[in-house]
mmCIF file as Biopython writes it, N, C-alpha, C and O atoms, coordinates in Angstrom:
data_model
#
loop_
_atom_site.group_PDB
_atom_site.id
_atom_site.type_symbol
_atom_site.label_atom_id
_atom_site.label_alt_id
_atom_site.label_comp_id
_atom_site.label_asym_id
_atom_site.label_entity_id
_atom_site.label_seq_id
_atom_site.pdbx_PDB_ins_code
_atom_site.Cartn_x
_atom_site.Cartn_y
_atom_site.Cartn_z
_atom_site.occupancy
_atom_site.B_iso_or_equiv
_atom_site.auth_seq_id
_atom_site.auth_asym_id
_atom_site.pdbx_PDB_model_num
ATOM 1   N N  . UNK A ? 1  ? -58.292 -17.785 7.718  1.0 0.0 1  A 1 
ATOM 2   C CA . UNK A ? 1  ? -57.033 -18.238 8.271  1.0 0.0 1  A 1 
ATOM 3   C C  . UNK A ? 1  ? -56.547 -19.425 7.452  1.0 0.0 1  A 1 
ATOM 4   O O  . UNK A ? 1  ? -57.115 -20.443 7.057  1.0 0.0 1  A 1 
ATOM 5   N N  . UNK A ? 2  ? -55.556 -19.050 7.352  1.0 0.0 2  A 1 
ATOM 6   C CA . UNK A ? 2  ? -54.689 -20.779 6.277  1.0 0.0 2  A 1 
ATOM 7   C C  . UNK A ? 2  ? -54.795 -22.137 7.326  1.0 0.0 2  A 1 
ATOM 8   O O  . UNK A ? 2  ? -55.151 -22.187 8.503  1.0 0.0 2  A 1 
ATOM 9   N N  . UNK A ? 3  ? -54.474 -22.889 6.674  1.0 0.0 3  A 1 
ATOM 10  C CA . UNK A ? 3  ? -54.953 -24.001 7.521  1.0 0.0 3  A 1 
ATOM 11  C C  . UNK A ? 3  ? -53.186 -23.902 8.782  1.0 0.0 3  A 1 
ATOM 12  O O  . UNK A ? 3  ? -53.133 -23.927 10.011 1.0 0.0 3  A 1 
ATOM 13  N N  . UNK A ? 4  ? -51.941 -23.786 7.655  1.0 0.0 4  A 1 
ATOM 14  C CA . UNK A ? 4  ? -50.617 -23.774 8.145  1.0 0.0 4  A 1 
ATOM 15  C C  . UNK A ? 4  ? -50.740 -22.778 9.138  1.0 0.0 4  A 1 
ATOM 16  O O  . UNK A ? 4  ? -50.187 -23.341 10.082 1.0 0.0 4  A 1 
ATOM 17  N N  . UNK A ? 5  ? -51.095 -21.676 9.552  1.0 0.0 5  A 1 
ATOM 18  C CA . UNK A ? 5  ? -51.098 -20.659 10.322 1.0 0.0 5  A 1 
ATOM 19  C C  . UNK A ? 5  ? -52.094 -21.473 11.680 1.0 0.0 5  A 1 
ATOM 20  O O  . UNK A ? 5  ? -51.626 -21.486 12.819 1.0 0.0 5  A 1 
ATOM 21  N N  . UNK A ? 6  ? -53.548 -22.148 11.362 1.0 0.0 6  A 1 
ATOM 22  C CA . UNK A ? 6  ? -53.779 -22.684 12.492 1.0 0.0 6  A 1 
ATOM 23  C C  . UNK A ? 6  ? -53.316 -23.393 12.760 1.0 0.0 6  A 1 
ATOM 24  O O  . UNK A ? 6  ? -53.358 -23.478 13.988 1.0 0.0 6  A 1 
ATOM 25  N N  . UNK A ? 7  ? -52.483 -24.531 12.088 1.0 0.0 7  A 1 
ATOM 26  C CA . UNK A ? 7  ? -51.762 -25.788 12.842 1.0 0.0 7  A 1 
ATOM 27  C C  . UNK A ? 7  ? -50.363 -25.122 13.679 1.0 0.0 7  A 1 
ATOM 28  O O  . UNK A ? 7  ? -49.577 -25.809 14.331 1.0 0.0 7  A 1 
ATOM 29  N N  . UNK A ? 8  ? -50.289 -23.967 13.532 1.0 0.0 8  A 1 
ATOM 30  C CA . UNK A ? 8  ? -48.738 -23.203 13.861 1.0 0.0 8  A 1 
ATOM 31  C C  . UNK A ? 8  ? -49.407 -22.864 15.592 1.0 0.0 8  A 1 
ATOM 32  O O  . UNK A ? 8  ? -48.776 -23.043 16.634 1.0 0.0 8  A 1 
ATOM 33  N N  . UNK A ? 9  ? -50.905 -22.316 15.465 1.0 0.0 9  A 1 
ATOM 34  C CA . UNK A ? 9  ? -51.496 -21.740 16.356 1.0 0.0 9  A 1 
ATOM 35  C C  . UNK A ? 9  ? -51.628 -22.951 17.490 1.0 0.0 9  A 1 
ATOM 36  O O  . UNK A ? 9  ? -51.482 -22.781 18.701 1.0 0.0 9  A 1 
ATOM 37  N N  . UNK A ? 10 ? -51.998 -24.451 16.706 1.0 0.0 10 A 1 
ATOM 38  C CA . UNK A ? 10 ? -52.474 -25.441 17.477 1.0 0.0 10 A 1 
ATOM 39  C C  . UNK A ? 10 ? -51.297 -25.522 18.446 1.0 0.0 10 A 1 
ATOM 40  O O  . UNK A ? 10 ? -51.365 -25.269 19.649 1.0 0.0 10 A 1 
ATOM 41  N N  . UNK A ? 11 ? -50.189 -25.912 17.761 1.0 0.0 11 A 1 
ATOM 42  C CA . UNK A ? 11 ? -48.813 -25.990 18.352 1.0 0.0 11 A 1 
ATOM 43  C C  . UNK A ? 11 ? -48.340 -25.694 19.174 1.0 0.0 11 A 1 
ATOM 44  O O  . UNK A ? 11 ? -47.922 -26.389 20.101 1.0 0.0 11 A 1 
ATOM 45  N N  . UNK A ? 12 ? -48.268 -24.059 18.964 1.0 0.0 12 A 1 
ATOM 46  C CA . UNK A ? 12 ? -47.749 -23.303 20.309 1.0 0.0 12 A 1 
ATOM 47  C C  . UNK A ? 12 ? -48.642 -23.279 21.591 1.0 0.0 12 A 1 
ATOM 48  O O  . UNK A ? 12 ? -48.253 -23.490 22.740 1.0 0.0 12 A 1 
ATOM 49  N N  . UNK A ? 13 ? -50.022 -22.956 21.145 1.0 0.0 13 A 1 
ATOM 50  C CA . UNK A ? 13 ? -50.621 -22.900 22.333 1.0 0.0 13 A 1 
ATOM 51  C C  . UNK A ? 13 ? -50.818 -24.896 23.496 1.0 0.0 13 A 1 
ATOM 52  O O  . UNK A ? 13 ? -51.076 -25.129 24.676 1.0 0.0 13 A 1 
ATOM 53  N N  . UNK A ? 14 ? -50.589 -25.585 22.574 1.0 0.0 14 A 1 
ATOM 54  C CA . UNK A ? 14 ? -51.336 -26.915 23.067 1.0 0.0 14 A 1 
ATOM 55  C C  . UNK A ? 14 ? -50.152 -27.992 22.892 1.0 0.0 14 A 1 
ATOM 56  O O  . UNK A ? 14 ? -50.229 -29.093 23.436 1.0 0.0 14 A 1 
ATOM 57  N N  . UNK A ? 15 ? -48.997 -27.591 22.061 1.0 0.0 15 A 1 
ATOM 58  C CA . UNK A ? 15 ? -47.852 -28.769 22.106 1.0 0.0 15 A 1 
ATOM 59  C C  . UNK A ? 15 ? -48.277 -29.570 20.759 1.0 0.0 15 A 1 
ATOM 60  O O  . UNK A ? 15 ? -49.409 -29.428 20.297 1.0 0.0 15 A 1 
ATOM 61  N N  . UNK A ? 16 ? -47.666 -30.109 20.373 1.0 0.0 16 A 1 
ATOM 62  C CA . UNK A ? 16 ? -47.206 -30.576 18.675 1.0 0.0 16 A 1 
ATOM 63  C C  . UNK A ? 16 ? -48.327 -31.800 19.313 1.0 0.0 16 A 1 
ATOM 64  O O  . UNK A ? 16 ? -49.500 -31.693 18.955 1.0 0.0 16 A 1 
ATOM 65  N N  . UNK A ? 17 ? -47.921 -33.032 20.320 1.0 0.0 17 A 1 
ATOM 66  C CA . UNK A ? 17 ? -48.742 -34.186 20.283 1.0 0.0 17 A 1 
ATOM 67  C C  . UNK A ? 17 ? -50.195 -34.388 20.774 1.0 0.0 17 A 1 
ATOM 68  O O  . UNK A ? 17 ? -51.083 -35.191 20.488 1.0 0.0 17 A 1 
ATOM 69  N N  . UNK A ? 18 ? -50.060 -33.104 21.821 1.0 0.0 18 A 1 
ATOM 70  C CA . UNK A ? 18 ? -51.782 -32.807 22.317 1.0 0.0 18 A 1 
ATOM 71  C C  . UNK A ? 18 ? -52.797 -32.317 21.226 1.0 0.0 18 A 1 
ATOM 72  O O  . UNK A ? 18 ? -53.843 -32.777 20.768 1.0 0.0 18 A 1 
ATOM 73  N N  . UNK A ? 19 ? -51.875 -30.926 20.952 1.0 0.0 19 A 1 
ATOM 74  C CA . UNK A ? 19 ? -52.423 -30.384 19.589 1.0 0.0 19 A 1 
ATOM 75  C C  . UNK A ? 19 ? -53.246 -31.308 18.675 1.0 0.0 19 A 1 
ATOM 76  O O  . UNK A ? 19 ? -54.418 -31.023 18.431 1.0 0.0 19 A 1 
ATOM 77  N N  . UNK A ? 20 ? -52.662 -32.414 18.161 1.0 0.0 20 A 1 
ATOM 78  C CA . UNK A ? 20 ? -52.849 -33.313 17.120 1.0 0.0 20 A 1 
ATOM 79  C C  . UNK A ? 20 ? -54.048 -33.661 17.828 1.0 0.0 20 A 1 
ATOM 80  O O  . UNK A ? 20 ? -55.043 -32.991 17.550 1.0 0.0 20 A 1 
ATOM 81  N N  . UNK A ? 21 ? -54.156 -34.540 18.658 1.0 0.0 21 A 1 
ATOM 82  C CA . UNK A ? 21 ? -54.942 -35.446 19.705 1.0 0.0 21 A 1 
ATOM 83  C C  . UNK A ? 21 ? -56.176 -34.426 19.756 1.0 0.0 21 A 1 
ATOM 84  O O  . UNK A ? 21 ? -57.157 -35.113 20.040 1.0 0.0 21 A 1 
ATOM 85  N N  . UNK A ? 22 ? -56.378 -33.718 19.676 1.0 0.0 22 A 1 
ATOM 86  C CA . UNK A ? 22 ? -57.222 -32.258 20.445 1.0 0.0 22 A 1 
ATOM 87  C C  . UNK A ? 22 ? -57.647 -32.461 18.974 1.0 0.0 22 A 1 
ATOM 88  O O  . UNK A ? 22 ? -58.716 -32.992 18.672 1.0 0.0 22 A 1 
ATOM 89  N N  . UNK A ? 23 ? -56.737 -32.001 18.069 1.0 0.0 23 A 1 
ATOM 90  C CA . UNK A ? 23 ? -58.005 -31.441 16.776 1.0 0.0 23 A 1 
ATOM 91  C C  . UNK A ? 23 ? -58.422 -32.780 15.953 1.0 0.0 23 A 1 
ATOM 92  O O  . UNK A ? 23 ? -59.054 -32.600 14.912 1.0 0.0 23 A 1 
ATOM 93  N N  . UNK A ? 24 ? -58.100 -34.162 16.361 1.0 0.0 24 A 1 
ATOM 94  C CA . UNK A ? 24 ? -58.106 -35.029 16.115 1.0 0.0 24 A 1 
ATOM 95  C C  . UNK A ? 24 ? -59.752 -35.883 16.269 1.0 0.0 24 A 1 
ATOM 96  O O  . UNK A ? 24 ? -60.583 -36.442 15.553 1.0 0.0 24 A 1 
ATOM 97  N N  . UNK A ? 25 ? -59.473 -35.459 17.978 1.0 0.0 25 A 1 
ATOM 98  C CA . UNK A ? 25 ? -60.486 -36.439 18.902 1.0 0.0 25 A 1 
ATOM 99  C C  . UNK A ? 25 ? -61.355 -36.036 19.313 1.0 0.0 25 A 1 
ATOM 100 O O  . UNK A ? 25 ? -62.443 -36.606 19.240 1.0 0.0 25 A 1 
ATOM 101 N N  . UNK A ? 26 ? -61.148 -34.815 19.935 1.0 0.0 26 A 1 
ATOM 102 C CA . UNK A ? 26 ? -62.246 -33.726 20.750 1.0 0.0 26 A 1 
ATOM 103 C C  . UNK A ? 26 ? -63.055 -33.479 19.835 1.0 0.0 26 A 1 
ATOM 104 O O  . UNK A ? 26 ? -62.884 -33.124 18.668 1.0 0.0 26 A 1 
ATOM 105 N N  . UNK A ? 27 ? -64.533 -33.822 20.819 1.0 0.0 27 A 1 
ATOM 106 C CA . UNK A ? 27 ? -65.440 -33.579 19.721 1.0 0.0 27 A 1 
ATOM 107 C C  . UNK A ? 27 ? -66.126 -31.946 20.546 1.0 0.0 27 A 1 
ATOM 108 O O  . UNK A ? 27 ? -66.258 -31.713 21.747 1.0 0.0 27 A 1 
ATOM 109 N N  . UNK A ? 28 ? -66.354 -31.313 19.694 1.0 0.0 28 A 1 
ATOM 110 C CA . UNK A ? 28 ? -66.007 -29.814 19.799 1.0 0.0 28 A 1 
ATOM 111 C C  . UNK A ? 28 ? -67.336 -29.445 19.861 1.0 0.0 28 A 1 
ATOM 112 O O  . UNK A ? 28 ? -67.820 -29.594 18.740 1.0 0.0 28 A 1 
ATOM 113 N N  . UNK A ? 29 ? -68.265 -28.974 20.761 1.0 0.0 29 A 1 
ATOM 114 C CA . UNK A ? 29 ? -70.532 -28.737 20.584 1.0 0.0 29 A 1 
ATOM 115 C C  . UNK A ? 29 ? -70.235 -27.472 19.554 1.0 0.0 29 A 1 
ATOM 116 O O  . UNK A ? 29 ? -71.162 -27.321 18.758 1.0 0.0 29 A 1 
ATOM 117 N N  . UNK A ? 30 ? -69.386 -26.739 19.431 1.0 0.0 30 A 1 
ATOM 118 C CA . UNK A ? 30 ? -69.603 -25.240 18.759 1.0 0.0 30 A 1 
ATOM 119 C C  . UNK A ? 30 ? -69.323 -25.860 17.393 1.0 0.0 30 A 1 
ATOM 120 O O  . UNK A ? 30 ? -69.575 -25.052 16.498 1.0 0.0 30 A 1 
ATOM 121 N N  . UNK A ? 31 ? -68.774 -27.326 16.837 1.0 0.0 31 A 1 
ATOM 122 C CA . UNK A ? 31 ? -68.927 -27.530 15.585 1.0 0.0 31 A 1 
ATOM 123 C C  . UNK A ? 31 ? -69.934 -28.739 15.092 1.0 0.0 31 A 1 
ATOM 124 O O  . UNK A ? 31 ? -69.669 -29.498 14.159 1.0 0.0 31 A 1 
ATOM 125 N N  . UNK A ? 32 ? -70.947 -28.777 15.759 1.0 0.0 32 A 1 
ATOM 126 C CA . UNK A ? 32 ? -72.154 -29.197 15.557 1.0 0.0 32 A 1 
ATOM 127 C C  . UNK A ? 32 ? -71.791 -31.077 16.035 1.0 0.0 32 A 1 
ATOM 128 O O  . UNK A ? 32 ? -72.281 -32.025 15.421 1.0 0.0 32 A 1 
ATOM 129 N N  . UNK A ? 33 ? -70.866 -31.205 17.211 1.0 0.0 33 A 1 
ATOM 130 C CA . UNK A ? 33 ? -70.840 -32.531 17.411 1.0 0.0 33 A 1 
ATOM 131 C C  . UNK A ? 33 ? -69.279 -32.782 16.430 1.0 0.0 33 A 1 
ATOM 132 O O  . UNK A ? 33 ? -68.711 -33.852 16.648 1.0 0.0 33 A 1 
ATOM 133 N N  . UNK A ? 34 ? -68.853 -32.163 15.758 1.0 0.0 34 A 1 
ATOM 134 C CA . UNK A ? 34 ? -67.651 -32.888 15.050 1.0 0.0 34 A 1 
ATOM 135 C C  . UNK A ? 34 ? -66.271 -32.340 15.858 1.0 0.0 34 A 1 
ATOM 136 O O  . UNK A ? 34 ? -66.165 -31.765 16.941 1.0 0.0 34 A 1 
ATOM 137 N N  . UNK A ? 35 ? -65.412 -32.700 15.016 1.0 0.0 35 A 1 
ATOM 138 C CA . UNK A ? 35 ? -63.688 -32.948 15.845 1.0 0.0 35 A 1 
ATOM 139 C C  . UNK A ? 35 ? -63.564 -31.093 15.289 1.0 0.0 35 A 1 
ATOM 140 O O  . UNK A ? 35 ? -64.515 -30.352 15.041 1.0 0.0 35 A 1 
ATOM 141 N N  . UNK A ? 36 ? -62.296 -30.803 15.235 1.0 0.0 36 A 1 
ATOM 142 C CA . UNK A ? 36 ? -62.218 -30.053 14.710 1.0 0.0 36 A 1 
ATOM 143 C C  . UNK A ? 36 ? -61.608 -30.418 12.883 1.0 0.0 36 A 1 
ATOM 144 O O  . UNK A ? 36 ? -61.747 -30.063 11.713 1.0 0.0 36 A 1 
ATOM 145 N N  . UNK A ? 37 ? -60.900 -31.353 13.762 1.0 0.0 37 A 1 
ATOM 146 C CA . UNK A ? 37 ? -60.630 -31.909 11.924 1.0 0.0 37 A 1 
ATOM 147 C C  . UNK A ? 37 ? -61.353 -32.324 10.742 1.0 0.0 37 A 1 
ATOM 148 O O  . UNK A ? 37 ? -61.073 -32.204 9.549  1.0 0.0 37 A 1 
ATOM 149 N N  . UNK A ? 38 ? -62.851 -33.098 11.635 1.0 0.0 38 A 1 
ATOM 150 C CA . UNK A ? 38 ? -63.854 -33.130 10.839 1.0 0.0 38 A 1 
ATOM 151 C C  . UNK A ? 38 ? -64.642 -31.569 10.522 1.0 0.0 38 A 1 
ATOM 152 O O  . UNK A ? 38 ? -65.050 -31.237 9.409  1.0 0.0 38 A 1 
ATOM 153 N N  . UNK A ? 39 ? -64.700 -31.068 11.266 1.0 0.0 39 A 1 
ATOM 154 C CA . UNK A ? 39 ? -65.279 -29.480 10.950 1.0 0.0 39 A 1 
ATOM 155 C C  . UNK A ? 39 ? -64.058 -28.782 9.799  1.0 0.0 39 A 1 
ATOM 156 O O  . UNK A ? 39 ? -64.428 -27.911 9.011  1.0 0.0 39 A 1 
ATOM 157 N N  . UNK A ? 40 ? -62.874 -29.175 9.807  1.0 0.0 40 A 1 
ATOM 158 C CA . UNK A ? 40 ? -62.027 -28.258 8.301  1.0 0.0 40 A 1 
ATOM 159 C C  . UNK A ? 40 ? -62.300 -28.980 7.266  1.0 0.0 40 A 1 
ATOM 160 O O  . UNK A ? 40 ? -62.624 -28.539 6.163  1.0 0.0 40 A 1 
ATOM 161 N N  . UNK A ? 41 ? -62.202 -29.937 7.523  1.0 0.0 41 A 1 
ATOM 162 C CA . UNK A ? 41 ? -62.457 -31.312 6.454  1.0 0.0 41 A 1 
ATOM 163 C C  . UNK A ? 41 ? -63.972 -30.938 5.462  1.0 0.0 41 A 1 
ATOM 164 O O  . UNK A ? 41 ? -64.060 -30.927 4.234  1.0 0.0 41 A 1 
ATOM 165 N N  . UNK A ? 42 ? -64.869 -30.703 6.314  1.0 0.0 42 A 1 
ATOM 166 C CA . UNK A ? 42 ? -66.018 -30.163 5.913  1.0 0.0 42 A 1 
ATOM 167 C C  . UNK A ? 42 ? -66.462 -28.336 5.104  1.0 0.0 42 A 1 
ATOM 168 O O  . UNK A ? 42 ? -67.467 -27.800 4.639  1.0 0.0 42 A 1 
ATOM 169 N N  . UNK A ? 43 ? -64.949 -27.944 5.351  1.0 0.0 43 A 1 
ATOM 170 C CA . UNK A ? 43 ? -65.253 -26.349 5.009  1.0 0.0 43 A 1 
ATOM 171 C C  . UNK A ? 43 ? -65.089 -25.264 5.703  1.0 0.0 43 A 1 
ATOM 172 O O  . UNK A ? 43 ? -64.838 -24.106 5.369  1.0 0.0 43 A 1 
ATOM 173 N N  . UNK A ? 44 ? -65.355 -26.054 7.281  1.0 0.0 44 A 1 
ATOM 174 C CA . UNK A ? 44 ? -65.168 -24.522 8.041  1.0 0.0 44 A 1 
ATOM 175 C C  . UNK A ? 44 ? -64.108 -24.246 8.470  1.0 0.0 44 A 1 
ATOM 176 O O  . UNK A ? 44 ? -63.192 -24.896 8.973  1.0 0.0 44 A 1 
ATOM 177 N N  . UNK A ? 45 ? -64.364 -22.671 8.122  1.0 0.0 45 A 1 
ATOM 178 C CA . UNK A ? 45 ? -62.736 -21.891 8.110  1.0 0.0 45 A 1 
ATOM 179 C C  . UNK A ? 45 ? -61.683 -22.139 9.818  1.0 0.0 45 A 1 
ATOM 180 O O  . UNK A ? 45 ? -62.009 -21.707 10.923 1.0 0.0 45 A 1 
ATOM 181 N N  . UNK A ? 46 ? -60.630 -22.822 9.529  1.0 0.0 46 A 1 
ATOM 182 C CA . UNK A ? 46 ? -59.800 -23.298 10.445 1.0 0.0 46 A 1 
ATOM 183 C C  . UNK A ? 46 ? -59.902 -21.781 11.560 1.0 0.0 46 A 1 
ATOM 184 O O  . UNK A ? 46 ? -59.851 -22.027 12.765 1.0 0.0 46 A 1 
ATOM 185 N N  . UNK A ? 47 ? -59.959 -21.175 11.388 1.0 0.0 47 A 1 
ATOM 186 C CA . UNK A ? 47 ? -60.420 -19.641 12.244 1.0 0.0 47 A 1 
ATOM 187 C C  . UNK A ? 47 ? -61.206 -20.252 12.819 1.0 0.0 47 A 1 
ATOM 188 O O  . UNK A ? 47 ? -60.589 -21.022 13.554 1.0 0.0 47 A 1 
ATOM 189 N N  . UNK A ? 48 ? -62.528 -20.408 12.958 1.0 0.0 48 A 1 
ATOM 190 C CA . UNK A ? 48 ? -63.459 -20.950 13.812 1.0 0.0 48 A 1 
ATOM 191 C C  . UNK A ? 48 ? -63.264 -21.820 14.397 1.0 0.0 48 A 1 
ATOM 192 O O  . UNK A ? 48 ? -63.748 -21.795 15.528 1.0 0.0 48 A 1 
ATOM 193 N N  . UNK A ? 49 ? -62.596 -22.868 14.058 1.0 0.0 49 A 1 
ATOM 194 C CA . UNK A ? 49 ? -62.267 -24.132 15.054 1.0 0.0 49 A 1 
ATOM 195 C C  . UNK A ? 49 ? -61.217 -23.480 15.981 1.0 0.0 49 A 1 
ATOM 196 O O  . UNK A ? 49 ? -60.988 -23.946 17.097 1.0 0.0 49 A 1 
ATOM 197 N N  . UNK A ? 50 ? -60.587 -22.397 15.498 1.0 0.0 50 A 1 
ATOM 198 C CA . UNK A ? 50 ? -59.073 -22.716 16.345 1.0 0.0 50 A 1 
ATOM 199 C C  . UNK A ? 50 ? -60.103 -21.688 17.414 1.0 0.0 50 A 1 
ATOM 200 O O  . UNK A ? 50 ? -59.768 -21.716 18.598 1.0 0.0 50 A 1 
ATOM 201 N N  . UNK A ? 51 ? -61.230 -20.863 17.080 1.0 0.0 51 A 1 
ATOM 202 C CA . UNK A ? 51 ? -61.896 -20.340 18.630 1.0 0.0 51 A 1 
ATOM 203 C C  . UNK A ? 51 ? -62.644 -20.856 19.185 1.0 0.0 51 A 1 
ATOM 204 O O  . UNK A ? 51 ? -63.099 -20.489 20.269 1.0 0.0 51 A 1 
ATOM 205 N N  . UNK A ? 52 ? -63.084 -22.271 18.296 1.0 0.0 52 A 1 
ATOM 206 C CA . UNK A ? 52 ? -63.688 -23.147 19.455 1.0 0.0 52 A 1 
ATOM 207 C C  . UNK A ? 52 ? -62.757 -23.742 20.288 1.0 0.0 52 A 1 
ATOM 208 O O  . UNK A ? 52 ? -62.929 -23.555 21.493 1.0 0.0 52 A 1 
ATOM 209 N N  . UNK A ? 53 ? -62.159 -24.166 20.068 1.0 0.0 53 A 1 
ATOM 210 C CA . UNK A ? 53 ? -61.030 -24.927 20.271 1.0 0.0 53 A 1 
ATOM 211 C C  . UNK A ? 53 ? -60.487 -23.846 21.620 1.0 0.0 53 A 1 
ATOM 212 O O  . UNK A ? 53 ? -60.155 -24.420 22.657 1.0 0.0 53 A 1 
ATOM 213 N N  . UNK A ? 54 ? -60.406 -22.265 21.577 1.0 0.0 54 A 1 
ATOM 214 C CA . UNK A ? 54 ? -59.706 -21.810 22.870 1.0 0.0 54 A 1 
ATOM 215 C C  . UNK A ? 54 ? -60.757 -21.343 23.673 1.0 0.0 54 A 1 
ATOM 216 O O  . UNK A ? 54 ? -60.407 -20.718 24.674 1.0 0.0 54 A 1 
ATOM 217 N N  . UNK A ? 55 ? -62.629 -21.575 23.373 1.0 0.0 55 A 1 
ATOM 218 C CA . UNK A ? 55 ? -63.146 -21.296 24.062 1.0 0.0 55 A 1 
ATOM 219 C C  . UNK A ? 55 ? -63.572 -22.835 25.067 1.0 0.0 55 A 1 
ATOM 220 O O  . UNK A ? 55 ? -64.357 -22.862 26.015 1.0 0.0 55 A 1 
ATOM 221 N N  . UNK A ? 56 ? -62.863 -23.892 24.558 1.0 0.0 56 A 1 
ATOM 222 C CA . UNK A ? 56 ? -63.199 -24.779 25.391 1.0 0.0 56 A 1 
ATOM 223 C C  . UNK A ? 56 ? -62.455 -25.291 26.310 1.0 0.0 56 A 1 
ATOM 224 O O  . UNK A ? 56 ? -62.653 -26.071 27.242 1.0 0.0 56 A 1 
ATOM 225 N N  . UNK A ? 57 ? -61.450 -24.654 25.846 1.0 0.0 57 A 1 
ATOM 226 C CA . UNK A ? 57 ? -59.997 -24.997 26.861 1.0 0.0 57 A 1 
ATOM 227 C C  . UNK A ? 57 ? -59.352 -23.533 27.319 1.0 0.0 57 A 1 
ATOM 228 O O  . UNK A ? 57 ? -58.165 -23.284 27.529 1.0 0.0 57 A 1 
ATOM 229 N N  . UNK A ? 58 ? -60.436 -22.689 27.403 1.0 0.0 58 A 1 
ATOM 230 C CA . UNK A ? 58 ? -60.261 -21.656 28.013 1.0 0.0 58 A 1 
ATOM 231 C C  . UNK A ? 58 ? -58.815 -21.251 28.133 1.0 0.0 58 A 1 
ATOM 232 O O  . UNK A ? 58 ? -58.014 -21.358 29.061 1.0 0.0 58 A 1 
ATOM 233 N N  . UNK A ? 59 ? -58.700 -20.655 26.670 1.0 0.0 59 A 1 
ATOM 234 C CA . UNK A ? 59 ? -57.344 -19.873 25.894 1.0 0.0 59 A 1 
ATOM 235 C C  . UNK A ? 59 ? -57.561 -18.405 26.589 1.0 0.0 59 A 1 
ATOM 236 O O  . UNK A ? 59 ? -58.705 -17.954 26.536 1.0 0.0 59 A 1 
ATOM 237 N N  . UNK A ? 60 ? -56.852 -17.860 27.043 1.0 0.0 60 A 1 
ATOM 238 C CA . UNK A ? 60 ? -57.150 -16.119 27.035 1.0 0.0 60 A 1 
ATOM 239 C C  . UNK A ? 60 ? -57.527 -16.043 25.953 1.0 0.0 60 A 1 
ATOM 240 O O  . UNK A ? 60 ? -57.187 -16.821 25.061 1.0 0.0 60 A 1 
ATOM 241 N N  . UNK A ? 61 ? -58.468 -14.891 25.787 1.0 0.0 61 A 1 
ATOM 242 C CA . UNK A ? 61 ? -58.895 -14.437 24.831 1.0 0.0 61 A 1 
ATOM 243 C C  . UNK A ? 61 ? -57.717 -13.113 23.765 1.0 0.0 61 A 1 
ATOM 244 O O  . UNK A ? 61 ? -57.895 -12.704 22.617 1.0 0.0 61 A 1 
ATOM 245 N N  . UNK A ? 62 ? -57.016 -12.907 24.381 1.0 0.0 62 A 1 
ATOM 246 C CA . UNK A ? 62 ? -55.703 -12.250 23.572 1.0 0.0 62 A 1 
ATOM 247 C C  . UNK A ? 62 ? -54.837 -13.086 23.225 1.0 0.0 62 A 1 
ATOM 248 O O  . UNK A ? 62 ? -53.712 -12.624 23.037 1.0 0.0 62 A 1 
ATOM 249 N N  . UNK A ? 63 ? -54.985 -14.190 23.074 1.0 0.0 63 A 1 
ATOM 250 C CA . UNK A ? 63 ? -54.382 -15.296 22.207 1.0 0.0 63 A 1 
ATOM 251 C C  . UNK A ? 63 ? -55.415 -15.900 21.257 1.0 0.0 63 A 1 
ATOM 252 O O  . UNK A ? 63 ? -54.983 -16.962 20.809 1.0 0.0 63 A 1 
ATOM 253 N N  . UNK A ? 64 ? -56.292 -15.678 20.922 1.0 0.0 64 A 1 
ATOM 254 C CA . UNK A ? 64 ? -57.531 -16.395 19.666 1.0 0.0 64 A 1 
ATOM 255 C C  . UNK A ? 64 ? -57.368 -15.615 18.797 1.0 0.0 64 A 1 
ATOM 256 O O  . UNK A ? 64 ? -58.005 -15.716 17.748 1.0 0.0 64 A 1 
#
C-alpha cells in the first residue's frame, strides 16, 4: 500500500486531526510497542498498520 493511499484511508475512516493524533501517538501491541508512524518510519508496509490500526478501533472488517 502507498503510504498516500493509507493517509487517504486514515482520513476518511478517523477524520484529518484524530487520524494524525492516532498514527502519531497510539502506541499500537500488533507493532511491537511502536506508534504507527514509528512502525512506517521503520519499514513496515503502511498496509499493516492501517489493520492494526482498524483492529484496535474496531473498523468493520469490509473497510481494512
Amino acid at each position: 500500500m502507498r503510504l498516500t493511499e493509507f493517509q487517504e484511508l486514515l482520513h476518511t475512516e478517523f477524520g484529518v486531526s484524530r487520524g494524525d493524533v492516532l498514527l502519531s501517538d497510539h502506541v499500537l501491541p500488533a507493532m511491537g510497542g511502536r506508534t504507527g508512524a514509528q512502525a512506517i518510519e521503520d519499514g513496515v508496509d503502511p498496509r499493516d498498520v492501517w489493520r492494526a490500526l482498524c483492529g484496535e478501533f474496531d473498523v468493520p472488517r469490509g473497510r481494512w
